[in-house]
C-alpha positions in Angstrom: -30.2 139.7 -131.3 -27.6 138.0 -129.4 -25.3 134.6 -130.1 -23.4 132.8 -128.0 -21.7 130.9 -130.8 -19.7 133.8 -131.9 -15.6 133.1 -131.2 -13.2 136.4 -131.0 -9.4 135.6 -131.3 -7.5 137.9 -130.0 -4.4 139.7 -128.4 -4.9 141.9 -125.4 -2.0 144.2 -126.4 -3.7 144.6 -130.2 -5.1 148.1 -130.1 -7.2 146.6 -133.2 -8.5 143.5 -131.3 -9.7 145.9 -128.5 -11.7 147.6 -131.3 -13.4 144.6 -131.5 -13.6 143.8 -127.9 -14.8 147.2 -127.1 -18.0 146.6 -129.8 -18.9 143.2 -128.2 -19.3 144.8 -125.2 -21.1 147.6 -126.0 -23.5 145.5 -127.9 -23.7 143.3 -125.1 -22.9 140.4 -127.5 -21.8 137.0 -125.7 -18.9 135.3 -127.0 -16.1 133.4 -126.2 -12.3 134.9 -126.5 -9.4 133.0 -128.3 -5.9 134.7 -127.5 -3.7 134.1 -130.2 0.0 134.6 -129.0 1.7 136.9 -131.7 4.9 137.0 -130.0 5.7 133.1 -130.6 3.9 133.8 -134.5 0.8 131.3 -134.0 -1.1 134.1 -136.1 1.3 132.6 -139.0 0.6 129.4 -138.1 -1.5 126.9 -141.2 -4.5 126.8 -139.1 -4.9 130.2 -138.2 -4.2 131.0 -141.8 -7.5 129.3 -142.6 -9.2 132.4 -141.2 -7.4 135.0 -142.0 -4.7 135.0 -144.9 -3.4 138.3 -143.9 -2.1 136.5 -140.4 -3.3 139.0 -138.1 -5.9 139.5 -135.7 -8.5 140.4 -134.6 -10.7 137.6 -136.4 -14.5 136.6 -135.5 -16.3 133.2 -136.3 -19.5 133.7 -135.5 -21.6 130.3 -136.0 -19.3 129.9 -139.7 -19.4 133.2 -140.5 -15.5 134.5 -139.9 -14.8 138.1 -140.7 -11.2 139.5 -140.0 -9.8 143.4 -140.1 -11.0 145.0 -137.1 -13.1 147.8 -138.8 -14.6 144.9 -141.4 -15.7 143.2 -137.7 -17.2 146.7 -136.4 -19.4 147.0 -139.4 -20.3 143.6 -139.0 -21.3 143.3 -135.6 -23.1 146.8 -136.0 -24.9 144.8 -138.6 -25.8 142.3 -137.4 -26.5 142.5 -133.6 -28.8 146.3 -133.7 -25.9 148.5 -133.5 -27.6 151.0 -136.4 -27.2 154.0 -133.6 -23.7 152.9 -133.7 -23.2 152.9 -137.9 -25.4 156.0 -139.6 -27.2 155.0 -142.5 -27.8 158.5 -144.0 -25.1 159.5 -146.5 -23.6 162.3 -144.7 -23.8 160.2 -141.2 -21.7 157.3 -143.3 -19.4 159.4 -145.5 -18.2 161.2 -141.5 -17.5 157.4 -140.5 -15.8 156.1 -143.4 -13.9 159.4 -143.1 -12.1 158.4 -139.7 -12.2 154.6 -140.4 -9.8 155.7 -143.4 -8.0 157.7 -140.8 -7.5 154.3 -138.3 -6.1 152.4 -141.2 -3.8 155.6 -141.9 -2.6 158.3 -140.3 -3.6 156.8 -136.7 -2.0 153.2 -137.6 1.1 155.3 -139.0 1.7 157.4 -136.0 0.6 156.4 -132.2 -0.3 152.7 -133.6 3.5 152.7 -134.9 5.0 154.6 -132.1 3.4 152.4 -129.6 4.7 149.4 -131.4 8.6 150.7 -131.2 8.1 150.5 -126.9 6.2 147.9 -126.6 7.3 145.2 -128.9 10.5 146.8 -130.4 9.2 147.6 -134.1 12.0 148.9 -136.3 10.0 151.5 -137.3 11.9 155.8 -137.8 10.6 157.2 -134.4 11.1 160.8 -135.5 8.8 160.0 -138.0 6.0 158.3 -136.1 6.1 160.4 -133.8 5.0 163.7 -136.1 2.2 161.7 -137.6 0.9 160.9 -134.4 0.8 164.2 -133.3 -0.4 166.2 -136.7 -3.5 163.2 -136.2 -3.9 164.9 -132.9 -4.1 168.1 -133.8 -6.7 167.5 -136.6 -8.5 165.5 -133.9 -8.2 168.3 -130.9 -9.4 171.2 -133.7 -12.5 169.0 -135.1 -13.5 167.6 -131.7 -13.6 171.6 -130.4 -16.9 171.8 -132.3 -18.4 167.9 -132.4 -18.5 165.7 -128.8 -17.5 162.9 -131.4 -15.5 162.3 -134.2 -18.0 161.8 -136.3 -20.6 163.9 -134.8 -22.6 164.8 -131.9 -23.1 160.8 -131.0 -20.4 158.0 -130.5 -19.9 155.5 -133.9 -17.4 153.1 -134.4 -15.5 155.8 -135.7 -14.8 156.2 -132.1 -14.1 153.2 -131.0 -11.7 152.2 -134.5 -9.8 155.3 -132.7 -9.9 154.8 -129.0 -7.6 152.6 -127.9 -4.6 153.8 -129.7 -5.0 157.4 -129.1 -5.9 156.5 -125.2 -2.6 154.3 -125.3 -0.5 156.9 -127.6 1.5 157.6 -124.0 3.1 154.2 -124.2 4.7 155.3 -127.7 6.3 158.3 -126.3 3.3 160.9 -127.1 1.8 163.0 -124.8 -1.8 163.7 -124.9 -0.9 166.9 -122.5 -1.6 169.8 -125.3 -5.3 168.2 -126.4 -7.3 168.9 -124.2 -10.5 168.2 -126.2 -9.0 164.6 -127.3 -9.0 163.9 -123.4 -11.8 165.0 -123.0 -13.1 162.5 -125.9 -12.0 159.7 -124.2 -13.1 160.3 -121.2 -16.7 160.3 -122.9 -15.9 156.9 -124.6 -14.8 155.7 -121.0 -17.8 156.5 -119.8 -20.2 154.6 -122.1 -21.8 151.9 -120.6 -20.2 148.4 -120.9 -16.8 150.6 -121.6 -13.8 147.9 -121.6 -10.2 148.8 -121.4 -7.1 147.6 -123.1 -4.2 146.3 -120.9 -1.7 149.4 -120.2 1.9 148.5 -120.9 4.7 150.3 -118.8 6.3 151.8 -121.4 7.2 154.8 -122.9 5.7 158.5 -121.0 4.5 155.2 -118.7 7.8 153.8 -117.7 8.7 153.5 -113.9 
């Protein structure tokens, strides 16, 4: 099933929109892309606000129906456009996704998400900090990945790609990737999918000049 009615607003420096980004292409969904320009605020702007109240993207309208948070979007599109090998149904199968969804939305948004967001548009947030949750979230990662090819099992789910982009960009905050082996090796397997996009790479951090 496929729509080409479905609009995506988005930020190509928002690890979370390229969650989203990542899906439609790997569902080979058409769409249209909206960039929304965070750095001049249009995501607090009235008419943005109409679709999502929280101000932020990634958002999708597709024919009326919006949907905003990046991992509500996953489970959407996974929904509705035959993404089931990408969403288990079998409790188990779920409960391992929802496991590392929780894990985007926490320790992953708290540590390279945050450290990433210091170097690249100057959050105010306690590096020290960030930068020990980022890498005790890779260490759980490079242990559990030692015996699975995927987070959540032996086949990619979009509890890979609500992951992907800000461990693959964690560099630009300032953390190396050099001591997990097995979590390089992971994305390498996600970069490898067919109809694999990246995010933009930003100069900063372990990627400065």
């Amino acid at each position: 099933m496929s729509s080409a009615s479905l609009t995506f607003y988005s930020f190509p420096l928002s690890g979370h929109a390229h969650r989203v980004a990542l899906m439609l292409s790997l569902l080979q969904v058409p769409h249209r892309v909206v960039e929304v320009d965070l750095r001049s605020g249009a995501q607090k702007q009235p008419d943005f606000l109409t679709l999502n109240a929280f101000g932020q993207v990634p958002v999708i309208d597709d024919d009326g129906v919006v949907v905003a948070d990046s991992t509500a979007i996953l489970v959407y599109l996974c929904k509705r456009y035959n993404g089931q090998a990408w969403l288990p149904e079998d409790a188990v199968g779920a409960a391992a996704v929802q496991r590392w969804l929780s894990a985007a939305s926490g320790p992953l948004a708290g540590g390279p998400a945050a450290a990433r967001l210091v170097t690249v548009f100057g959050a105010p947030y306690d590096v020290p900090a960030t930068l020990t949750r980022a890498h005790a979230l890779l260490a759980v990662m490079e242990h559990e990945l030692a015996a699975t090819g995927y987070l959540a099992g032996a086949t990619p789910t979009i509890a890979d790609v609500a992951c992907y982009a800000y461990v693959a960009h964690a560099p630009e905050g300032n953390v190396s990737l050099a001591a997990y082996p097995q979590v390089r090796a992971w994305l390498a397997r996600i970069e490898a999918l067919p109809g694999f996009v990246p995010m933009v790479t930003t100069p900063v951090g372990l990627l400065a000049a």
